[in-house]
PADORO-331396 format. One record per atom (N, C-alpha, C): x, y, z; residue in one letter. Coordinates in pm, whole numbers, padded with zeros to 5 digits, always signed. Layout:
<tikols>
XYZA/...
</tikols>
This chain:
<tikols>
+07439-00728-16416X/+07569-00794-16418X/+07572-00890-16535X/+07715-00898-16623X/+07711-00961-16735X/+07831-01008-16740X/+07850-01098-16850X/+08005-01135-16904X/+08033-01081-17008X/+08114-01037-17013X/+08123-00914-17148X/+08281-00948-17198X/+08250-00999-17340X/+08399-01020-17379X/+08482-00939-17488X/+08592-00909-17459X/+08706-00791-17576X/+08777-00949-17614X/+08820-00846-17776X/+08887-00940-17843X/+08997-00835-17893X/+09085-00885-17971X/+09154-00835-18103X/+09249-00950-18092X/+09272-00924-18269X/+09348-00987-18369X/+09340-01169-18326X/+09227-01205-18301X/+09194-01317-18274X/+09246-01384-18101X/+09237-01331-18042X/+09234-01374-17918X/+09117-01274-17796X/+09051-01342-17747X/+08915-01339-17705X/+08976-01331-17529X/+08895-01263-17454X/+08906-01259-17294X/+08798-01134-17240X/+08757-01222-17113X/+08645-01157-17030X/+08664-01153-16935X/+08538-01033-16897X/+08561-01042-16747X/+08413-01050-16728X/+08361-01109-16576X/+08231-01207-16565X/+08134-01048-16506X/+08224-00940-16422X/+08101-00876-16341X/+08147-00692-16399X/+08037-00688-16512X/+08051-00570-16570X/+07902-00518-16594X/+07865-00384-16548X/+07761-00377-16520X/+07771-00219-16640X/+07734-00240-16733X/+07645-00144-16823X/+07809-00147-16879X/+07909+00001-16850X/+08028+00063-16863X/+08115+00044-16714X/+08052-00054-16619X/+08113-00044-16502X/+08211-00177-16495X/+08301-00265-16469X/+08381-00277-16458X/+08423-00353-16341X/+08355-00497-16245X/+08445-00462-16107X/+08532-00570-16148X/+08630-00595-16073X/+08718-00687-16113X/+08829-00698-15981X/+08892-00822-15973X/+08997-00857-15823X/+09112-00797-15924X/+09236-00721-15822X/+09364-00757-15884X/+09371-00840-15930X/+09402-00960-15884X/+09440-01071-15952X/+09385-01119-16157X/+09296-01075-16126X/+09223-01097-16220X/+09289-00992-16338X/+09278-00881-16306X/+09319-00770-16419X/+09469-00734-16446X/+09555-00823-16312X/+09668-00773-16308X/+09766-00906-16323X/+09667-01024-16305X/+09735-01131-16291X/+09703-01249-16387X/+09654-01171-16508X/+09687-01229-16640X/+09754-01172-16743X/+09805-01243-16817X/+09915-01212-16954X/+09841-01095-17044X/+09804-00929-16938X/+09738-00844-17049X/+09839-00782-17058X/+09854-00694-17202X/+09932-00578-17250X/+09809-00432-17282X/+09884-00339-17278X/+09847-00215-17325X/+09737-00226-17435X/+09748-00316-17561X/+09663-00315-17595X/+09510-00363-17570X/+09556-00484-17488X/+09416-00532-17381X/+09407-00452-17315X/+09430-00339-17208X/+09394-00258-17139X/+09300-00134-17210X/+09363-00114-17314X/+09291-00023-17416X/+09187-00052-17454X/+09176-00165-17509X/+09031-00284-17585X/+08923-00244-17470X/+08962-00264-17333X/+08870-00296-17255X/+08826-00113-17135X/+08893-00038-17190X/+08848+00104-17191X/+08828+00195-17286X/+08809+00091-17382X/+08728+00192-17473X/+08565+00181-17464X/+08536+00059-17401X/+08396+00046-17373X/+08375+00044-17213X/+08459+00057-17111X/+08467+00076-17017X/+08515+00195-16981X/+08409+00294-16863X/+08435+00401-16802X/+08465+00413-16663X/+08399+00290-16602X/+08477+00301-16429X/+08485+00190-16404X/+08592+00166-16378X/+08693+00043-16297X/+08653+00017-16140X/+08671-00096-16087X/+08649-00134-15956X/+08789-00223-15867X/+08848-00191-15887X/+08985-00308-15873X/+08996-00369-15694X/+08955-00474-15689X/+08943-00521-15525X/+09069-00609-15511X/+09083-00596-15361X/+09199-00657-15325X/+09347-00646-15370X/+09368-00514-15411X/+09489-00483-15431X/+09610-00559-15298X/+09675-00614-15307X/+09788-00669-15210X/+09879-00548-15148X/+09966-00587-15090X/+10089-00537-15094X/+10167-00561-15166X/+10241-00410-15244X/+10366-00419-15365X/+10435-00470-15342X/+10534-00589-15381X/+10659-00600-15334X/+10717-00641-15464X/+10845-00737-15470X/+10868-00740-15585X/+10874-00931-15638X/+10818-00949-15546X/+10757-01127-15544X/+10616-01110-15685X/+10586-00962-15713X/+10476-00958-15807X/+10513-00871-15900X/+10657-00852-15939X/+10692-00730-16044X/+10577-00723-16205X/+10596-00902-16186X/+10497-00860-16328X/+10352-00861-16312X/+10283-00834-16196X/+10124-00760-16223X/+10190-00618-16152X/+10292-00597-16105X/+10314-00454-16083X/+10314-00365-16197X/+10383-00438-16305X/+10387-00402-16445X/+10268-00352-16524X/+10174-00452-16547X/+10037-00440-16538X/+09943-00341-16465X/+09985-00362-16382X/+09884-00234-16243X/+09942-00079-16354X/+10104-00073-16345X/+10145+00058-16384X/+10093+00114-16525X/+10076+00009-16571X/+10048+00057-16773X/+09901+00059-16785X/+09821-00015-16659X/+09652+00020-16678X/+09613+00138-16592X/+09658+00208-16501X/+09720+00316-16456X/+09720+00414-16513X/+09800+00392-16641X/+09857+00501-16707X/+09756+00514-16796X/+09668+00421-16856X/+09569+00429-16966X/+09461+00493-16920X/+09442+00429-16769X/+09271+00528-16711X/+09362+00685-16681X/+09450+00673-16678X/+09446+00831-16614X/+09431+00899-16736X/+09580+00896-16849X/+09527+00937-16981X/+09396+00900-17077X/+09295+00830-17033X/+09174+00833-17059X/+09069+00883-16968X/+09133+00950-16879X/+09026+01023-16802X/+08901+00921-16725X/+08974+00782-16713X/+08875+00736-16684X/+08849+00750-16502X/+08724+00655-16450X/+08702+00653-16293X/+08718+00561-16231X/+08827+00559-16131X/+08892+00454-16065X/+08863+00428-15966X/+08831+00301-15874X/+08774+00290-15738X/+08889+00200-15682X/+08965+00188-15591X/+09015+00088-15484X/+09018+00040-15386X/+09010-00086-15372X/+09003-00166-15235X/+09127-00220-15216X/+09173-00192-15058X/+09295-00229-15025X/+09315-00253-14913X/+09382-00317-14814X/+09398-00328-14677X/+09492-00254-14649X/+09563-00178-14689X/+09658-00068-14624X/+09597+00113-14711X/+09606+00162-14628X/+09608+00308-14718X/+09704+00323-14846X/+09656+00388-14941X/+09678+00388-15105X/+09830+00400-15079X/+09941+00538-14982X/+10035+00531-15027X/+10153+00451-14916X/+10044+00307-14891X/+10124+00223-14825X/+10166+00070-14869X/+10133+00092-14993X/+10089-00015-15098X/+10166-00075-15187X/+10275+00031-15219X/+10419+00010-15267X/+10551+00000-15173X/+10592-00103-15172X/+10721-00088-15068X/+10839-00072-15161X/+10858+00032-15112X/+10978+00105-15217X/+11109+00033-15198X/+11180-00006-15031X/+11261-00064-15024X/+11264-00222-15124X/+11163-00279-15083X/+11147-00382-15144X/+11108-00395-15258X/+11205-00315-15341X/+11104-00319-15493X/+11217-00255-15558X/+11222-00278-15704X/+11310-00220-15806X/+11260-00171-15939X/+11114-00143-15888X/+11052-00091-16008X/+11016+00058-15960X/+10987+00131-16037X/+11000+00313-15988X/+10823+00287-16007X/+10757+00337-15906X/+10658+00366-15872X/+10597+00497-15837X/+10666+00627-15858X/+10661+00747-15816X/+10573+00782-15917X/+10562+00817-16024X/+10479+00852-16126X/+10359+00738-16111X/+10349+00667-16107X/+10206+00568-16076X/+10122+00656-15964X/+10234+00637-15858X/+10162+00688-15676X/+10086+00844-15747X/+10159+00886-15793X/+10105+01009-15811X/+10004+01050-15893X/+09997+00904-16000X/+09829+00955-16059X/+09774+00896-16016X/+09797+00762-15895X/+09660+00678-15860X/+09637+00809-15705X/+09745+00906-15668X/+09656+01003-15582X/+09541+01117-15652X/+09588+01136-15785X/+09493+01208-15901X/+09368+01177-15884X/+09425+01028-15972X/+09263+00985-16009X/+09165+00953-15870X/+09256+00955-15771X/+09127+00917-15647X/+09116+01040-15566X/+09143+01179-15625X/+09100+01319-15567X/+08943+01354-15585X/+08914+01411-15503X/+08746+01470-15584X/+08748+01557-15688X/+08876+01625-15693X/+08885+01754-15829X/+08907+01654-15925X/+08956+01553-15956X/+08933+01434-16102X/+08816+01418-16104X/+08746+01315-16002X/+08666+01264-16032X/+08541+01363-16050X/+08495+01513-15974X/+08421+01564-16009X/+08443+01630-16166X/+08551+01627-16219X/+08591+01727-16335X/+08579+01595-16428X/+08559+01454-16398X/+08577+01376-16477X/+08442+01311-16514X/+08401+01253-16398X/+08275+01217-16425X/+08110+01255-16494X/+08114+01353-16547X/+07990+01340-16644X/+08049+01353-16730X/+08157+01353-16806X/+08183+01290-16928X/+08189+01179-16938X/+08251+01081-16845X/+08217+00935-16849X/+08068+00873-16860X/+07935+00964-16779X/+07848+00915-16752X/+07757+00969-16906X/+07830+01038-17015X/+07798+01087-17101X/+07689+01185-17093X/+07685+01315-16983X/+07554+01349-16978X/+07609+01494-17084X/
</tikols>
């Protein structure tokens, strides 16, 4: 376990529990700071599996780490990366659609991808570089 820090264009940020290419991290933490696409990128290009704990319930009291959740989402899936989640409700109970005005349908559907065994077996030894 280490602190491992990404930068670009002069602004610096870490995360404290990253183990080789592993990654664990709270929502809050990954979703509930001021990152963009390009911080999400920075920090999977040397990162291959994610750990994201304590995902909440969606609502729209959190549109902007919903925002966040959706665009780091979109980077591990189009990077083929390996996603793990911890949550107190089952994965597709997590978004409350009534209560929400952000479209979540394309998210739900690659965070059911990336947490199938046909991803992760078709995915994982390229991540593990064997």
């Amino acid at each position: 376990k280490k602190n491992k820090e990404f930068s670009r264009d002069g602004y610096k940020f870490s995360f404290k529990n990253v183990y080789n290419d592993l990654l664990e991290t709270e929502f809050n933490e990954i979703c509930g700071k001021n990152y963009g696409q390009k911080d999400y990128e920075i920090i999977l290009e040397e990162i291959n599996f994610i750990f994201i704990k304590n995902i909440p319930i969606l609502n729209k009291l959190i549109n902007d780490k919903i925002k966040r959740l959706i665009t780091l989402i979109d980077i591990i899936y189009e990077r083929k990366k390996i996603l793990s989640l911890s949550t107190s409700k089952p994965l597709n109970n997590i978004f409350l659609k009534k209560d929400n005005n952000l479209s979540f349908d394309r998210t739900s559907s690659r965070l059911n991808e990336l947490c199938s065994k046909k991803y992760i077996s078709t995915n994982l030894s390229q991540n593990l570089n064997l």
